[in-house]
MMTF fields as JSON, N, C-alpha, C and O atoms, coordinates in Angstrom:
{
  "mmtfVersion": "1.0.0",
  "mmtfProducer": "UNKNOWN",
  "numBonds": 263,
  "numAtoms": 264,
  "numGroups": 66,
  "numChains": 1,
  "numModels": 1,
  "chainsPerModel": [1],
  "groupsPerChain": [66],
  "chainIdList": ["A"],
  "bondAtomList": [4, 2, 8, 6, 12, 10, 16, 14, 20, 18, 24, 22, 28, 26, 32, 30, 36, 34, 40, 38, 44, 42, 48, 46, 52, 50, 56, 54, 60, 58, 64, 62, 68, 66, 72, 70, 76, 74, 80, 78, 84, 82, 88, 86, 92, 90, 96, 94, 100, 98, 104, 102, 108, 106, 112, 110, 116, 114, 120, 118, 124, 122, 128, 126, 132, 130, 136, 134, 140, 138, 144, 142, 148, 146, 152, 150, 156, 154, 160, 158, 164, 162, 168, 166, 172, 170, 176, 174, 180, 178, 184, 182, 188, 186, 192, 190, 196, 194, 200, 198, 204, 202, 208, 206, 212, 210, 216, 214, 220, 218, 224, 222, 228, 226, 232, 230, 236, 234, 240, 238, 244, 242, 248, 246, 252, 250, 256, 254, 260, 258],
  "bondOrderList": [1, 1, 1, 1, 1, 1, 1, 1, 1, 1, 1, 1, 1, 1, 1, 1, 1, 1, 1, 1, 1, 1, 1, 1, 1, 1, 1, 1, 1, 1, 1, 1, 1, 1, 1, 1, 1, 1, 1, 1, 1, 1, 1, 1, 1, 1, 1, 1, 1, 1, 1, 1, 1, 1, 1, 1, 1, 1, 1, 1, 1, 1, 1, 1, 1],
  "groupList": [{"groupName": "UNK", "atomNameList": ["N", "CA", "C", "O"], "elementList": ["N", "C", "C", "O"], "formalChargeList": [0, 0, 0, 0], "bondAtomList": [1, 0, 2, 1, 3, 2], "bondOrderList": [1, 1, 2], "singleLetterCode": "X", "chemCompType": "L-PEPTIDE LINKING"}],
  "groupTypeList": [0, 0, 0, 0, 0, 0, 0, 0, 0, 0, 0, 0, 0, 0, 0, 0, 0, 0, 0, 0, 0, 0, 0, 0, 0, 0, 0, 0, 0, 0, 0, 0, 0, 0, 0, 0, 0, 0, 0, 0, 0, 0, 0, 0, 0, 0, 0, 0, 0, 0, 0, 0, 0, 0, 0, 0, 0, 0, 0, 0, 0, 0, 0, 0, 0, 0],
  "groupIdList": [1, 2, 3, 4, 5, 6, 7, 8, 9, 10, 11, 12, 13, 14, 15, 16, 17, 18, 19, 20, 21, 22, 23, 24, 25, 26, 27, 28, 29, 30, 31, 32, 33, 34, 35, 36, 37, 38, 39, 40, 41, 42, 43, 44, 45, 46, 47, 48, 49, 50, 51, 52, 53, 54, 55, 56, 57, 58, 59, 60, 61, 62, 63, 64, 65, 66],
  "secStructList": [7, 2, 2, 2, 2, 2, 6, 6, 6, 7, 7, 7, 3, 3, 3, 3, 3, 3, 6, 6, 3, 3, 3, 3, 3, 7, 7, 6, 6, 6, 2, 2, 2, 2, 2, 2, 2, 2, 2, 2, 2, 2, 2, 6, 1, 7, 7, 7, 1, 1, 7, 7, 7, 7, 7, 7, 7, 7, 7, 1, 1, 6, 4, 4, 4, 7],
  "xCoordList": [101.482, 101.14, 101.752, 101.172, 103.005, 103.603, 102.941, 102.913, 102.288, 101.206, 100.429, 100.371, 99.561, 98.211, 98.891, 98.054, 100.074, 100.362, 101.078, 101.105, 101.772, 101.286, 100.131, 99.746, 99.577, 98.29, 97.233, 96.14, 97.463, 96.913, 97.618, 96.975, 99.213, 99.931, 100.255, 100.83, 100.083, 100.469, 101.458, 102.181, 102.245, 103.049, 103.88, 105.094, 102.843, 103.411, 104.604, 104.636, 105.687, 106.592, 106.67, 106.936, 106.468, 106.91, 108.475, 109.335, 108.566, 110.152, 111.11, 112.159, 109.991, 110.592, 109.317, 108.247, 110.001, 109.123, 109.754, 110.978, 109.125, 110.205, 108.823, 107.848, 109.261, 108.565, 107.011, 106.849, 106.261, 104.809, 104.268, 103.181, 105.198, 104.952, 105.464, 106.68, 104.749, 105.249, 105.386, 104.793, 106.399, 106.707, 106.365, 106.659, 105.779, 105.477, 105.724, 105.732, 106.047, 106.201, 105.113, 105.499, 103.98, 102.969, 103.019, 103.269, 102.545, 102.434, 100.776, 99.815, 100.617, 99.54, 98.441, 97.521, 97.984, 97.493, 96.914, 95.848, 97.691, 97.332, 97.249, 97.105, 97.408, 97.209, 95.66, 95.368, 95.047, 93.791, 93.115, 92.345, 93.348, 93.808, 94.088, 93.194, 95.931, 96.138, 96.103, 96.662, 95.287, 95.012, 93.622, 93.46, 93.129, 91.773, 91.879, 91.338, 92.42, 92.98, 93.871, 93.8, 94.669, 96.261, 95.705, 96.184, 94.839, 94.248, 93.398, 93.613, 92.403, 91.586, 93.156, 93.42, 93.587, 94.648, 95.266, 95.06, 96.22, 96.629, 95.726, 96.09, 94.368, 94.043, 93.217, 92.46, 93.329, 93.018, 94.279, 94.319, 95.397, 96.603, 96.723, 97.707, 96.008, 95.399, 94.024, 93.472, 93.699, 91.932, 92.548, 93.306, 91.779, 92.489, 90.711, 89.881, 90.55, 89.3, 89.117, 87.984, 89.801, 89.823, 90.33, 91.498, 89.611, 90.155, 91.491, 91.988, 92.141, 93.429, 93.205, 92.43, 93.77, 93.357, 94.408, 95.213, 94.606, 95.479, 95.575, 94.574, 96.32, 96.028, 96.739, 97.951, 96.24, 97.275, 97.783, 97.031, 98.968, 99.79, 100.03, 101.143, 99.529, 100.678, 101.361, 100.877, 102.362, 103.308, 104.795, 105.2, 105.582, 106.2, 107.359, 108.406, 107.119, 108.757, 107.878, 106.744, 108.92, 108.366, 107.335, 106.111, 108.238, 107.547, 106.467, 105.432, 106.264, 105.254, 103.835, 102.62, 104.515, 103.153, 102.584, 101.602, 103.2, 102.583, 102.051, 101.473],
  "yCoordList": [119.715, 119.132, 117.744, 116.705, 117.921, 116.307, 115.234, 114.113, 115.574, 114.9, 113.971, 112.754, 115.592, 114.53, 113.911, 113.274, 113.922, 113.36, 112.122, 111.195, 111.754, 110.468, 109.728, 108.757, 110.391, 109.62, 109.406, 109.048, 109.608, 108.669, 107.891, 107.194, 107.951, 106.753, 107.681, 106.905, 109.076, 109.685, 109.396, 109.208, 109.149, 109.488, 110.763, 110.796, 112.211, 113.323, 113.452, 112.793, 114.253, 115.172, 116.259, 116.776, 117.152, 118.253, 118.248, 117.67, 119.221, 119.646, 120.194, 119.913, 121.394, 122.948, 123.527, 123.369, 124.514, 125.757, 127.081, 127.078, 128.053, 129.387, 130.388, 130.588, 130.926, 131.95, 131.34, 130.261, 131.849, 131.537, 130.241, 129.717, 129.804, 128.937, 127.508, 127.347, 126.565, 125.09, 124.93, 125.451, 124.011, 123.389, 121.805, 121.268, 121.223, 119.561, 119.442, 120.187, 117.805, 117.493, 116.149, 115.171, 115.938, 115.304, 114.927, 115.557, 113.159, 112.812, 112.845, 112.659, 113.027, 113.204, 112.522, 113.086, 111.771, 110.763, 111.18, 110.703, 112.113, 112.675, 114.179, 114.892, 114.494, 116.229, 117.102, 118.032, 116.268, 117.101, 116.745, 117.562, 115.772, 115.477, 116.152, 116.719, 117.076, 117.115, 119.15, 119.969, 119.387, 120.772, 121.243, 122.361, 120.582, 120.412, 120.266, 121.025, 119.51, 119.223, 120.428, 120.889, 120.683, 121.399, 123.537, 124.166, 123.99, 124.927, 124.931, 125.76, 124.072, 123.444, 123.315, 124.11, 122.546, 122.428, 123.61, 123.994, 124.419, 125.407, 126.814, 127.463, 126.988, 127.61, 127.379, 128.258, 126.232, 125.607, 125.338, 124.46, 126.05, 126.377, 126.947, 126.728, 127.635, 128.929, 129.911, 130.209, 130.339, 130.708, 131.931, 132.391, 132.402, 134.371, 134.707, 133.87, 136.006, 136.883, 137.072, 137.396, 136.96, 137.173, 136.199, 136.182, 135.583, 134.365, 134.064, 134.896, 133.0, 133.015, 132.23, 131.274, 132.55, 131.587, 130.987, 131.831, 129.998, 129.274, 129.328, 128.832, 129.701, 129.686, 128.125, 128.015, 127.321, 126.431, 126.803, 127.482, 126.362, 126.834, 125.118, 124.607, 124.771, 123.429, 123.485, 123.683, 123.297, 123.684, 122.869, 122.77, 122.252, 121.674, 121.967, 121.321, 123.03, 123.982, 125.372, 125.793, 125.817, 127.014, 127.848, 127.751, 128.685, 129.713, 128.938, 129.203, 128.06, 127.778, 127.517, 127.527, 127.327, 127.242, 128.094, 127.853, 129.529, 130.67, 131.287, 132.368],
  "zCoordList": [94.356, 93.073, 92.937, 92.621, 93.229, 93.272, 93.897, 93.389, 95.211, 95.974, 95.102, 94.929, 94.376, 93.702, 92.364, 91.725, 91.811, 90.466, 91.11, 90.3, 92.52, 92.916, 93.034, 92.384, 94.057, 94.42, 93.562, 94.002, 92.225, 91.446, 90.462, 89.678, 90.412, 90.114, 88.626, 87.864, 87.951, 86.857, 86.433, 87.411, 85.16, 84.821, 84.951, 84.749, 85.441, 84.784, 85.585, 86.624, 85.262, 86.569, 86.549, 85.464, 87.788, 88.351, 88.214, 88.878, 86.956, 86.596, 87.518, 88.098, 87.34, 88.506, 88.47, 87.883, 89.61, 90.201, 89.452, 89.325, 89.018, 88.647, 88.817, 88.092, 90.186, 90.732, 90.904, 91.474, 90.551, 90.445, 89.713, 89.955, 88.775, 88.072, 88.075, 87.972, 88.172, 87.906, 86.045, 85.101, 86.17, 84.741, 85.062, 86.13, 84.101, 83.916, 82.734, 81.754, 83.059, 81.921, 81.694, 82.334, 81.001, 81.081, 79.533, 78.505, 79.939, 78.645, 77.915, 78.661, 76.815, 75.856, 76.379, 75.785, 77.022, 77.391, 78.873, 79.264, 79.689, 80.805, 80.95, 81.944, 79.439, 79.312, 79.841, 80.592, 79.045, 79.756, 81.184, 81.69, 81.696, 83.475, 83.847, 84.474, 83.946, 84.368, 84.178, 84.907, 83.012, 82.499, 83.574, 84.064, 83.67, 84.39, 86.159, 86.963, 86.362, 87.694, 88.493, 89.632, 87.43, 88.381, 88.855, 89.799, 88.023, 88.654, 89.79, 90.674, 89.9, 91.087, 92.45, 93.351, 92.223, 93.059, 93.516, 94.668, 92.513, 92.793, 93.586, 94.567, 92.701, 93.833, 95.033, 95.444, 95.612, 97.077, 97.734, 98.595, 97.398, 98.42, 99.387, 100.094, 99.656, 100.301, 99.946, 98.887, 101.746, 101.757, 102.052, 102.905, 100.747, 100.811, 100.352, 99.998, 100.488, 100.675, 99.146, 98.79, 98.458, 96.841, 95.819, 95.431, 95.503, 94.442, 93.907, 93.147, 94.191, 93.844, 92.422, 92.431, 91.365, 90.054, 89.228, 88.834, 88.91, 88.329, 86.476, 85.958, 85.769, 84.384, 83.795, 83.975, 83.326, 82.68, 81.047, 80.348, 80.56, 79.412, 78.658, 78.784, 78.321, 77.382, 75.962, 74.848, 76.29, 74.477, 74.891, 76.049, 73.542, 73.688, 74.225, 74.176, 74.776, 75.377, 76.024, 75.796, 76.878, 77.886, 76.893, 76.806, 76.189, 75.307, 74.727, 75.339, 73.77, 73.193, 74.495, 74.295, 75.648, 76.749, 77.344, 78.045, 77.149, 77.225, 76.117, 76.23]
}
């Protein structure tokens, strides 16, 4: 993920990892970019026989993003 939030010059950052989940911190301006984008990504990590699927969460703190 850090990859593609360079290679197009984003503001956002990759906080942490905690287990399954990435945390960002993305500004308003690159939210739906990067809401749209980061599942596509995540599940083309790997070619498994059964869909791997990405959910995105945005809220101003952990809990509120679930």
């Amino acid at each position: 993920m850090k990859n593609a939030l360079d290679a197009q010059k984003l503001s956002s950052l990759l906080i942490m990892q905690v287990h399954d989940e990435l945390v960002l911190e993305v500004p308003d301006t690159e939210l739906e970019l990067v809401k749209q984008q980061l599942p596509q990504i995540m599940a083309g990590v790997a070619q498994l026989k059964v869909p791997l699927l990405a959910e995105v969460g945005a809220g101003s703190n952990w809990e509120a993003a679930h």
